[in-house]
N, C-alpha and C positions, 0 to 999 in steps of 0.2 A: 491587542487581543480583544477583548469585549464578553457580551455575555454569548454561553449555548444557547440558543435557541431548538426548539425540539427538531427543526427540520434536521440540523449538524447534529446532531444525536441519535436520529431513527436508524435503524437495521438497514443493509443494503442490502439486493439483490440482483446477481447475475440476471439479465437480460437477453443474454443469447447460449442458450443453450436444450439440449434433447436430451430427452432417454440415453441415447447412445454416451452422451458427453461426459453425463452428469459423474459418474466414476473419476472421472479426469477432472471435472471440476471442482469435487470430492479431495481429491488430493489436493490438489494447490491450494484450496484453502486450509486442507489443514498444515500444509508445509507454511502457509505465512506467518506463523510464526517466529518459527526457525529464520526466513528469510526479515522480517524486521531486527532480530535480534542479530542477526549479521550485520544489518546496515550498520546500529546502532552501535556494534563492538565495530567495525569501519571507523566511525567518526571518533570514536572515544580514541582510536589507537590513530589517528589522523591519516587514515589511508580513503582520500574522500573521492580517488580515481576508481577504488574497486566500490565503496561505495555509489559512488556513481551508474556503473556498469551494472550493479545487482540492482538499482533503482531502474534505470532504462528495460532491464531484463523483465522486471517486475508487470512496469506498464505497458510493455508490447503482452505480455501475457494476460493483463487483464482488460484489456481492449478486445483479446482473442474472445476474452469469455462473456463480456457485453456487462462488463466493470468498469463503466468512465469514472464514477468516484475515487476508486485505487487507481489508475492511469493517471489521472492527472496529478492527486498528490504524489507522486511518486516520479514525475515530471518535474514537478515541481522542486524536489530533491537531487534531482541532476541538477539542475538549474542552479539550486544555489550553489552545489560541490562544485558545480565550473568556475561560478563566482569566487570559489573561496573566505563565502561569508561566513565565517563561524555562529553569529548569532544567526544568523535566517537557517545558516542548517540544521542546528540546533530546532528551531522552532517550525523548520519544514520537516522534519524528519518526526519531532512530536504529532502533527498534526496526521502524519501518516502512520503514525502508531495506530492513532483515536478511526481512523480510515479500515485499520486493518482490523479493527477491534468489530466495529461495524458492519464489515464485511460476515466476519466472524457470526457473530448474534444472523444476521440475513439468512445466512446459507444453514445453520442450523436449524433456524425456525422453519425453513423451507422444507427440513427434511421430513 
């Protein structure tokens, strides 16, 4: 792990989106939380296939919204639930907390 640096710390923001979207991009961020906290009760209760699937779910929708930050962490959590790494998921799925967290602060200062 190492230190934050302000860069892994700034707010993110959607990149592809319009007027028309922003409602719907409205929603899904505020639904990420709910959706972290799924993964998160996923891995606690060892179900790291549904885990998986709401991770894959996750970063095809934020790719939709011009969210490569949450896509690839969230990629990256499939990745290890395939693995079956417990510490990497453990530590991929924190990282995609701090991700959603970010995403969060982004889309709210944006509004």
């Amino acid at each position: 792990m190492g230190s934050v640096d302000e860069a892994d710390s700034a707010p993110i923001r959607a990149l592809l989106f319009d007027d028309d979207s922003l409602a719907r991009l409205d929603g899904f961020v505020v639904a990420l939380g709910e959706t972290i906290d799924a993964i998160q009760d996923d891995e606690h209760n060892g179900q790291l296939e549904e885990a998986a699937k709401r991770a894959a779910d996750l970063s095809r929708d934020a790719r939709g919204f011009g969210l490569p930050p949450l896509a690839v962490a969230a990629e990256q959590v499939v990745a290890s639930c395939r693995a079956a790494d417990a510490a990497r998921i453990h530590a991929d799925i924190v990282a995609l907390t701090d991700v959603v967290r970010r995403v969060r602060l982004g889309h709210r200062g944006a509004l």
